[in-house]
C-alpha positions as CSV (number, residue, x, y, z in Angstrom):
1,X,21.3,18.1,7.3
2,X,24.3,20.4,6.8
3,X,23.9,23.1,5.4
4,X,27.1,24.7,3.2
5,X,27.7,28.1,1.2
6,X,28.8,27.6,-2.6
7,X,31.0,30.9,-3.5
8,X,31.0,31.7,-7.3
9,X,33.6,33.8,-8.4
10,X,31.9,36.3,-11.5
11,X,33.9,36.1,-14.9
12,X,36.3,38.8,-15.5
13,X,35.4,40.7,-11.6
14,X,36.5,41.0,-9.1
15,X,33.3,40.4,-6.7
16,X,32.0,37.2,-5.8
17,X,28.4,35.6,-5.6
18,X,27.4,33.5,-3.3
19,X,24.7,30.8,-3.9
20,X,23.8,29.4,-0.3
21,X,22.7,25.6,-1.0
22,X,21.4,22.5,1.2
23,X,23.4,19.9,1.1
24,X,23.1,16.8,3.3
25,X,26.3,14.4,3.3
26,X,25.0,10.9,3.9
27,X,21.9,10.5,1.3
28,X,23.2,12.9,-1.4
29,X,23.8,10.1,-3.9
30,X,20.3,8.5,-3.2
31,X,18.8,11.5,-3.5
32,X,20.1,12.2,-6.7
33,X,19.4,8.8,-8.2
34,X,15.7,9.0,-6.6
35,X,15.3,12.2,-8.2
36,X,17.0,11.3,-11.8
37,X,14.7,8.1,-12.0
38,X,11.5,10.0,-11.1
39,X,12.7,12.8,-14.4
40,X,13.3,9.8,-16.5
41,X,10.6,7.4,-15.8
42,X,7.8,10.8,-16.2
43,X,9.4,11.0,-19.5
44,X,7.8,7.4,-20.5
45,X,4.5,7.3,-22.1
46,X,3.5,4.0,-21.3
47,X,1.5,3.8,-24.4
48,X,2.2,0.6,-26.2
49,X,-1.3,-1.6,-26.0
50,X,-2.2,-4.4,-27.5
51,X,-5.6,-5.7,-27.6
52,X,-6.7,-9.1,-26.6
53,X,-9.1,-11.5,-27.9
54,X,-12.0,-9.8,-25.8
55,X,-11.4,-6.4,-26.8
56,X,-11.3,-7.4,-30.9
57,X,-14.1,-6.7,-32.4
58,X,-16.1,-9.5,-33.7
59,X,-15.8,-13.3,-33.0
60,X,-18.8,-13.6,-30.9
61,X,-20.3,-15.9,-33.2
62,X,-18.7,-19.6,-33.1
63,X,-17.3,-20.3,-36.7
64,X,-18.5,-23.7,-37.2
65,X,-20.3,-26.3,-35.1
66,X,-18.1,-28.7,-32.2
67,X,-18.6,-31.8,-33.7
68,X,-18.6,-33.2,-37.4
69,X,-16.9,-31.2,-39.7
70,X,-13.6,-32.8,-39.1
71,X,-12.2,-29.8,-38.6
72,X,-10.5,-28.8,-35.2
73,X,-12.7,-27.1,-32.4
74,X,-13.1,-23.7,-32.7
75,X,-15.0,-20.8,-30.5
76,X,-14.4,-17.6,-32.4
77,X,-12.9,-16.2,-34.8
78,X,-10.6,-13.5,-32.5
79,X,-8.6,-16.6,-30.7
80,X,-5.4,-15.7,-30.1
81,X,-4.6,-18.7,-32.8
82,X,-6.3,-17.0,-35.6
83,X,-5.2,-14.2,-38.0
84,X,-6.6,-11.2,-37.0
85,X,-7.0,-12.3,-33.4
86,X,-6.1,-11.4,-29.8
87,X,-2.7,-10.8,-28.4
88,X,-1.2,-13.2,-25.7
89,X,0.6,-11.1,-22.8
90,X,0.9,-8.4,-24.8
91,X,2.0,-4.9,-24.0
92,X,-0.8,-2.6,-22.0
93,X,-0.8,0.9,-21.0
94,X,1.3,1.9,-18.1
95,X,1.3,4.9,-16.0
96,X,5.4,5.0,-14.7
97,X,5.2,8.2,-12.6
98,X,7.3,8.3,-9.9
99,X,6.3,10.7,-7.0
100,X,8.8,12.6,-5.1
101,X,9.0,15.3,-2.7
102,X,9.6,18.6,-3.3
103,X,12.4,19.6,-0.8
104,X,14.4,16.1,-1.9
105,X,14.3,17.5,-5.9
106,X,15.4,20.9,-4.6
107,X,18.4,19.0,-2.3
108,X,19.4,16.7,-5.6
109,X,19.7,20.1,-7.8
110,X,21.8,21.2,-4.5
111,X,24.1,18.5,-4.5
112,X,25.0,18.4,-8.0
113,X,25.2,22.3,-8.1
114,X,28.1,21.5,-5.4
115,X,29.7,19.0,-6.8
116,X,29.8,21.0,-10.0
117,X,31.0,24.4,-8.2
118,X,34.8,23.5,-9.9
119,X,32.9,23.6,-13.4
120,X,30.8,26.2,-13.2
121,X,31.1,29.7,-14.3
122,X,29.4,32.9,-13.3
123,X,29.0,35.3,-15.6
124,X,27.0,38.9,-16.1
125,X,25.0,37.9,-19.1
126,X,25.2,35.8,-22.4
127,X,24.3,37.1,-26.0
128,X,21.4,38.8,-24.7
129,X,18.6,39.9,-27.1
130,X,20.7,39.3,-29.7
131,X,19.7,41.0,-33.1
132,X,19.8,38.0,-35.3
133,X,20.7,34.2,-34.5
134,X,24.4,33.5,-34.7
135,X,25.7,30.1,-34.1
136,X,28.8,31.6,-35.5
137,X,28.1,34.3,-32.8
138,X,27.9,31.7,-29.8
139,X,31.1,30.0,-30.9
140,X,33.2,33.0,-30.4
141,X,31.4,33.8,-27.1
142,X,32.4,30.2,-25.6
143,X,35.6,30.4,-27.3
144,X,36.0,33.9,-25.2
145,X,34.6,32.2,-21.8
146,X,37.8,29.5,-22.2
147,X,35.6,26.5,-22.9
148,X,36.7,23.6,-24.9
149,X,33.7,23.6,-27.4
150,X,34.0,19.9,-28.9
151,X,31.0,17.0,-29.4
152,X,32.0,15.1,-26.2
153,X,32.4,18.3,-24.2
154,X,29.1,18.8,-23.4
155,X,27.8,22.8,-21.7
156,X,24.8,23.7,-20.4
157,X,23.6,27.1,-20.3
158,X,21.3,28.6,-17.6
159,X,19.8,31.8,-18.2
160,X,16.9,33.6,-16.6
161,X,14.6,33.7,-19.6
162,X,15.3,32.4,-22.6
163,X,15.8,34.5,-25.9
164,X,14.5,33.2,-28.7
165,X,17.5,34.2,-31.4
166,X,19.7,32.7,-28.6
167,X,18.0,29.9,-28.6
168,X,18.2,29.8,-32.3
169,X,21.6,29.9,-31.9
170,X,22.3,26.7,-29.9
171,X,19.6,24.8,-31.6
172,X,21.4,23.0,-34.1
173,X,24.5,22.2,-31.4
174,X,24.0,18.9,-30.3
175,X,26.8,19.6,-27.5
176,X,25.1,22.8,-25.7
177,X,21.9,23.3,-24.1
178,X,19.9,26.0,-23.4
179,X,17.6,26.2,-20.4
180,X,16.2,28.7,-18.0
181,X,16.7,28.8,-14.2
182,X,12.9,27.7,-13.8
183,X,13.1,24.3,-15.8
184,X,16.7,23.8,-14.2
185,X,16.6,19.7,-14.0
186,X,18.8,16.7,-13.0
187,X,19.6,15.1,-16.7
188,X,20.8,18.2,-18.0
189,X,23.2,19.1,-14.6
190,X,24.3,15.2,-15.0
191,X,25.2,15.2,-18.5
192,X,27.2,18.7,-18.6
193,X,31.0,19.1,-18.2
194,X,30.8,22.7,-18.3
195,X,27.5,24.8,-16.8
196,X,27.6,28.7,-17.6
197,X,25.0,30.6,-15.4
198,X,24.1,33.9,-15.6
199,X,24.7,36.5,-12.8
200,X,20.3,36.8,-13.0
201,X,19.6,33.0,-13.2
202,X,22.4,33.0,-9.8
203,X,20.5,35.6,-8.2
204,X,16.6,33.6,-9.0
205,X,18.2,31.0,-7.2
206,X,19.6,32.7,-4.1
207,X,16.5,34.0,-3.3
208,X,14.5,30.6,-4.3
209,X,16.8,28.6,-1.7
210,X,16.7,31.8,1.0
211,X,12.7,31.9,0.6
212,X,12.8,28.2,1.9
C-alpha cells in the first residue's frame, strides 16, 4: 500500500491544505466497485413476497370427492391452479447485505477523493447559518465559486454539519447535493463533476485518516 499526500489549494488564499489519504495502486478499482455494490445492494429491501399454496389461508379441506363427480381431481382450494391460490416460484424476501471491511470503505473514499483532487475545491465555509432559505442565494454563491451550474453538471457539497435553511436551499435542485463529512459515501463522490468541501469538513477528515 502506498501511501500519497493530496494538496488542496483554499479558494481565494493563499495557504494550502493538505488532506493526507491511502491510496493503494493495484486494487483501487476493485475496491471501489466492492464498496459501491455493498452501498447499493444495502439500499434494497428485499421485500417483495408472495405466498404459496401452504401459507394461504384455507384449502385444507378437499373441495369435492376423487372419484364420481366428473369433474377433474382436486385437493384444495389454494392450488396454485385456482383463483385465490398459491404462487408458483414467486418472489420471497431477501436479505442483500453485503459485508465489507472498514479500512477497504475508508481506501475507496481515498481513491476517488484522489482521483477527484482536479475537481475539487477547498473553501472557508458555504452560506453558513443562513437567515432564511435562498435557492436564489445558492445560485449566486456557485456562480461566484466558477461552477458551471447546469442539470448534467452535477456538485456535491460537503460540509461539516448541515444547516437546515441551507439545506432548504438545495432541496429542490436536482443537480446539487448536500451532505456532511460523516455520511460522506461512494454514489454521491461517483456521480459528482464538481465537489465543494469546506475548510471544517477538510480538517474532520485529516484528523479521521491521521487517527488511523
Amino acid at each position: 500500500m502506498i501511501q500519497k499526500e493530496i494538496t488542496y489549494n483554499l479558494h481565494n488564499s493563499n495557504q494550502n491544505q493538505t488532506l493526507k489519504l491511502k491510496v493503494n495502486e493495484y486494487t483501487g478499482m476493485y475496491i471501489i466497485h466492492r464498496a459501491l455494490l455493498q452501498q447499493l445492494n444495502n439500499k434494497r429491501q428485499g421485500s417483495a413476497n408472495t405466498k404459496t399454496r401452504s401459507e394461504v389461508r384455507g384449502g385444507g379441506k378437499k373441495p369435492w370427492k376423487q372419484k364420481g363427480t366428473g369433474r377433474a381431481r382436486a385437493g384444495s382450494i389454494r392450488s396454485p391452479l385456482w383463483k385465490g391460490g398459491g404462487t408458483i416460484f414467486g418472489p420471497k424476501y431477501k436479505n442483500y447485505n453485503i459485508k465489507i471491511n472498514k479500512k477497504e470503505k475508508n481506501l475507496a473514499l481515498n481513491n476517488i477523493l484522489y482521483n477527484k483532487v482536479k475537481d475539487t475545491l477547498v473553501i472557508t465555509d458555504f452560506l453558513y447559518n443562513l437567515n432564511y432559505p435562498s435557492t436564489k442565494l445558492l445560485l449566486k454563491e456557485i456562480n461566484n465559486l466558477g461552477l458551471n451550474n447546469n442539470k448534467h453538471n452535477n456538485i456535491l457539497i460537503v460540509v461539516n454539519k448541515k444547516d437546515k435553511n441551507l439545506y432548504l436551499s438545495i432541496r429542490n435542485l436536482q443537480n446539487i447535493e448536500l451532505i456532511s463529512v460523516h455520511q460522506l459515501n461512494i454514489f454521491s463522490l461517483l456521480k459528482a463533476h464538481k465537489v465543494i468541501i469546506t475548510l471544517s469538513a477538510l480538517n474532520h477528515l485529516n484528523k479521521t485518516y491521521n487517527d488511523k
